[in-house]
C-alpha positions, 0 to 999 in steps of 0.5 A: 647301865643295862644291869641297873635296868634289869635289876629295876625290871626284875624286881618289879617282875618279882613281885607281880609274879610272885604276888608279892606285897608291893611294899617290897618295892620300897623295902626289901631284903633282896634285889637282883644283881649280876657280878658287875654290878654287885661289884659296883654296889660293893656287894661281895660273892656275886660272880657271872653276868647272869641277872639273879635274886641275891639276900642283901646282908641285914644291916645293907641300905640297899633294897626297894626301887629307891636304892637302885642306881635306876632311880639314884642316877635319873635323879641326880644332876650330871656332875653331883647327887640332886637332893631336890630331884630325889626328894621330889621323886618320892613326894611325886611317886611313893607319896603322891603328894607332888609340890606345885611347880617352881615359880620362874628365874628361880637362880642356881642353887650353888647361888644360894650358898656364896660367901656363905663359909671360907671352904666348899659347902656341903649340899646340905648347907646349900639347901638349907641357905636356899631355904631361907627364901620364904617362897622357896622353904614351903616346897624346899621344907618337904623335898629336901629332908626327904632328900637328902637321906639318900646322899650316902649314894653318890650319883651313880648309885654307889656308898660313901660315908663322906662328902667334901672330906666330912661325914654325911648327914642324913637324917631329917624328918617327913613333913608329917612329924616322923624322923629318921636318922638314915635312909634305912630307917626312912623306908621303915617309916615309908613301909609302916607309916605310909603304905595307904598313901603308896598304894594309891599312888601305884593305883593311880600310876597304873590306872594312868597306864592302864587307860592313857590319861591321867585320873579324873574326879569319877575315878576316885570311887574306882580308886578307893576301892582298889586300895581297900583291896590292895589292904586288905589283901596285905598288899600283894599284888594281884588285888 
């Protein structure tokens, strides 16, 4: 646990202080680990307890904050991943497009899958059988693809190819069109389609920091204006 925080801290430290592209928050070729937690991720050749950068080979689904163990625990439910948390985590964090809040006595989502197959089903089945709610699709449809390209990693952050004995799905599409067969190509499109909409998010996130309460309609000129720095600038971080 304190490793994963390091590693989280570390990164973000990285780029700040090395007037790194922000982008790299999303996607990069490296993190910070110590032998426990390499271990852990199943990353070979990081021996010590000592936090340190470390080259992720080229074909690893790790790099950025949302393959951290950071980010894939707090979003998952005690006893299983959290599709709709980790989809809604990057609607609210990455895209700054949040759903409206759920409507109330929504039922448990295991509910939604009774009677629907003889064996377990996967959460992929279950979501989609709850997504035929009409109230529930028009949030679920861009929470849940989102998602669910992260449930090769298992609560704690750790790989896995297979789920209930059958291998994992997870591609899906964004709501505006762009598909994806895996996470890795999902930070790809989040990096090359999308970085106008994250650097205004981590604007209006620091700026909520920076001034303790959350943006109003007069700071939207303040905030454009960052961004187009943020742009022109390549994304680092000083602007």
């Amino acid at each position: 646990r304190f490793a994963m925080r390091r590693e989280t801290e570390r990164c973000f430290e990285y780029v700040l202080r090395e007037d790194r592209s922000l982008l790299e928050l999303l996607d990069a070729d490296y993190t910070f680990l110590n032998e426990r937690l390499a271990t852990h991720y199943g990353i070979t050749n990081v021996y010590g307890g000592e936090m340190r950068r470390v080259k992720l080979p080229a074909d690893s689904p790790r790099g950025g904050i949302l393959t951290q163990g950071t980010m894939l625990g707090v979003t998952s439910n005690p006893t299983r991943t959290s599709p709709v948390k980790r989809g809604l985590y990057i609607l609210d964090n990455i895209l700054g497009t949040p759903p409206p809040p759920p409507p109330p006595n929504i039922p448990p989502l295991e509910d939604a899958a009774k009677g629907l197959t003889n064996r377990t089903p996967s959460l992929r089945e279950t979501l989609a059988a709850h997504r035929e709610d009409a109230l529930c699709n028009s949030c679920h449809s861009r929470m849940d693809p989102l998602g669910l390209a992260f449930e090769n990693f298992n609560a704690l952050g750790q790989w896995r190819t297979a789920e209930l004995g059958e291998s994992i799905d997870a591609t899906g599409s964004l709501v505006t069109g762009e598909s994806f067969s895996d996470v890795r190509e999902l930070k790809r499109l989040l990096v090359t389609h999308h970085q106008r909409d994250f650097y205004r998010t981590v604007t209006e996130k620091l700026l909520t920091y920076a001034l303790g309460r959350g943006p109003e309609y007069s700071d939207v000129e303040t905030c454009d204006q960052i961004v187009a720095r943020i742009e022109a600038a390549d994304g680092r971080a000083s602007a």
